[in-house]
N, C-alpha and C positions, 0 to 999 in steps of 0.2 A: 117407110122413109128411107130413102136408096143412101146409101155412106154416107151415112150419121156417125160413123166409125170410121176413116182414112187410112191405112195400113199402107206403109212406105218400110221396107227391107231393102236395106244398104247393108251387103257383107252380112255380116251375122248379128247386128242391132235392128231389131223389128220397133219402129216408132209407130203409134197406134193417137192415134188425131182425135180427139172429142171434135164433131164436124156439125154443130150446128148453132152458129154463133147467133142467129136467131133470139134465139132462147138462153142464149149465154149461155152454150153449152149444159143445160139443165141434167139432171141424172132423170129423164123419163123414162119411165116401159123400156120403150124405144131403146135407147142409150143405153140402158143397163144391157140388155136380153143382147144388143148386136157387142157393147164390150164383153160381155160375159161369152161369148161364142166365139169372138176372137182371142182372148185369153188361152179358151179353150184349145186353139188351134194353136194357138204359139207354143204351148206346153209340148204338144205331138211334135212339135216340127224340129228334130234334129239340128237343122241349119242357123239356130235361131237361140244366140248365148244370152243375149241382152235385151228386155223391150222397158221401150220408153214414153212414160205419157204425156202428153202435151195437150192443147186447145187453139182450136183455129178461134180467127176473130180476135179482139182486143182485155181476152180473161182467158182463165184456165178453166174456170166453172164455177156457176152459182147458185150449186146447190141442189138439191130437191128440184121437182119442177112442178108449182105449185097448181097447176091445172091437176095435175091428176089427184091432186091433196082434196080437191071439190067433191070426189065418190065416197061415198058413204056404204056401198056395200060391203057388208065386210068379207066378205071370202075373199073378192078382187081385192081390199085394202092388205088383207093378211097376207096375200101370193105373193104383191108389191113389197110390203115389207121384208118377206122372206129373201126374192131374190136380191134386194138391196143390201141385205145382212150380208146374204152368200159371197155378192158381188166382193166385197172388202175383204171377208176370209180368202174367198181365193185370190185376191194380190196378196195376201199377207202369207199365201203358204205355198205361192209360187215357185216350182223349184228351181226358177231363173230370175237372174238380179231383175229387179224392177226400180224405176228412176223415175221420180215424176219432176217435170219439169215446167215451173209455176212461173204467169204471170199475168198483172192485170188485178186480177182477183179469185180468190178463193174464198166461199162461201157455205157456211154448212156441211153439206154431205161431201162438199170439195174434199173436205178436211179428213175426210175417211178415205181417201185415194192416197192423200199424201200422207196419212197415218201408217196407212198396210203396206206404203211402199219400204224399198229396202235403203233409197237415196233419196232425197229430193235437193233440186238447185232451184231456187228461186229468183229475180228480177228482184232487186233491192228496191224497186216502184209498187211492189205487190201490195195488196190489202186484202190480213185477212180478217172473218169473224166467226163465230159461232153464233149462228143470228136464230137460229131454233128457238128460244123463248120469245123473241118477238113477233113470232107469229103463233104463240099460244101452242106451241110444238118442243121436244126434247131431242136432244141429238141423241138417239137411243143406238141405235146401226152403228154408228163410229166413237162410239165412248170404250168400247172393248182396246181399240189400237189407241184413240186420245190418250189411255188410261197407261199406255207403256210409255207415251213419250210425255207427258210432261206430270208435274206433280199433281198434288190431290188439291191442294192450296191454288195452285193458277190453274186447275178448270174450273173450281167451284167462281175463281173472278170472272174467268173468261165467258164460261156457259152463261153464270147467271146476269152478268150483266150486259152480256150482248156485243161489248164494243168491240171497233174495230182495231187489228193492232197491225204493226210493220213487218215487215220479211226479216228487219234487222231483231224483230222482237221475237217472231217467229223461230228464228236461228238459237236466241237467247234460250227461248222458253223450252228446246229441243222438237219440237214440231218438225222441221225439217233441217239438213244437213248446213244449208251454209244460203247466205244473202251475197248475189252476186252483181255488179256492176250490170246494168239492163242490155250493153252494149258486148260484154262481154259472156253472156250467159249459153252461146253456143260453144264458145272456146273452151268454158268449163264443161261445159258437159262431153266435150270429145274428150276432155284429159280422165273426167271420171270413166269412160266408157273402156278408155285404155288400159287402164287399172284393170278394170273388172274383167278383159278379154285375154285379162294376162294371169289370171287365175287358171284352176279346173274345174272344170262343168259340174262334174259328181262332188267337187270334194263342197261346192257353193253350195250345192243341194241339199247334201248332209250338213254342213253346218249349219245352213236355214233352219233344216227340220231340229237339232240339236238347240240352237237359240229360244226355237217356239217352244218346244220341251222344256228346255230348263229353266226357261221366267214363266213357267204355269207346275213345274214340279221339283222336287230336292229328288235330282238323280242318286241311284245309287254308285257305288265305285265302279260294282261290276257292269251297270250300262256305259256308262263312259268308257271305261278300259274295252268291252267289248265291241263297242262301235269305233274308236282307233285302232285297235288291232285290225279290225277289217277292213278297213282303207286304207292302212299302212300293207297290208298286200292285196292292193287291188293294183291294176294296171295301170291307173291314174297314175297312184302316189310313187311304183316303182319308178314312172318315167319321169316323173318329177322331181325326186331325190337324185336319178342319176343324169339330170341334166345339170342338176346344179354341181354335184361333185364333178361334173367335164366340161363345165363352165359353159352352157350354149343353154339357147333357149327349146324349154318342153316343149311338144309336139302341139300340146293344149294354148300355150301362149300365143295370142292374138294381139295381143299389145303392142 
């Protein structure tokens, strides 16, 4: 299936397209294996501070894609699940910001894109759900990242009884970052992109890896104090201290 994946690189934001509005953008084989390989590449790619997901067509994605839910073998069931697992870890431990950027609908497995991501803007028109019980199925893959953003109390409402909620609830519930005017949803996202390009590449990276560390463990002093100390003299942080003391922007600022 030829760009089932769109990959558009403007300047140093790599926006990555779910391209098969067919299927409402479904998480197939397909889909997963070609995002999973482009992820891959965005990572290697130097030129590349920020990637952004979106969906062509009139949704963002929905979900699972229930054809392939029809095989019964299990080794090919098992593979599938593995790389779907994979798929959400690697946005969630991505060492470049990730943005997802929802509208239409979010369904299901949707919900583990915008989970692992590091932002999401959403279309105040959006609708999501966790529709996994209604088809005799458990959101297993995306409960690990559910499980950071919203409490224990609204996913037992939300998984177990299926409905569908708003972007404005979504925002509420912590799901994703903020519910935006449908008309205005590009304008946000250039001003978050801004932000994020005004940062530094390594220091995002370590504090990614540092956030995933420390809501899965009680660091000790000495890993904290030892991983500051080593950014505070790495080349980064010197050119970024001493742009600020002489008042001009870091060499890293893209903003």
């Amino acid at each position: 299936m030829e760009n089932i994946i769109l990959q558009e690189q403007t300047g140093n934001v790599l926006t990555l397209w779910l391209n098969h509005p067919e299927s409402r953008n479904a998480l197939s084989p397909s889909m997963v294996s070609a995002l999973t390989n482009a992820l891959k590449q965005a990572t290697c790619n130097a030129s590349v501070r920020v990637i952004v997901l979106r969906g062509k067509g009139n949704g963002f994605c929905s979900g699972a894609s229930l054809s392939s839910f029809t095989q019964t073998e299990r080794p090919l069931v098992m593979e599938q699940s593995v790389a779907l697992a994979n798929l959400f870890n690697q946005i969630y431990l991505m060492p470049k910001p990730v943005v997802s950027v929802v509208h239409g609908f979010a369904m299901g497995g949707a919900n583990g894109l915008i989970a692992a991501s590091d932002y999401t803007i959403s279309a105040s028109s959006t609708t999501f759900a966790f529709s996994e019980v209604r088809l005799g199925v458990i959101p297993a893959t995306i409960m690990p990242f559910l499980a950071k953003r919203l409490t224990e109390g609204k996913l037992r409402e939300l998984v177990l009884t299926a409905k569908p909620f708003s972007a404005a609830e979504a925002a509420q519930f912590g799901l994703i970052a903020q519910s935006t005017p449908d008309d205005e949803v590009d304008a946000e996202l250039k001003r978050v992109i801004r932000h994020l390009l005004s940062g530094g590449p390594k220091a995002q990276a370590l504090s990614k890896e540092l956030i995933a560390y420390v809501t899965q463990h009680t660091p000790s002093p000495d890993y904290t104090a030892k991983m500051l100390a080593n950014v505070r003299l790495s080349a980064e942080a010197q050119e970024g201290v001493s742009a600020f003391l002489e008042k001009r922007k870091a060499n890293f600022n893209l903003g």
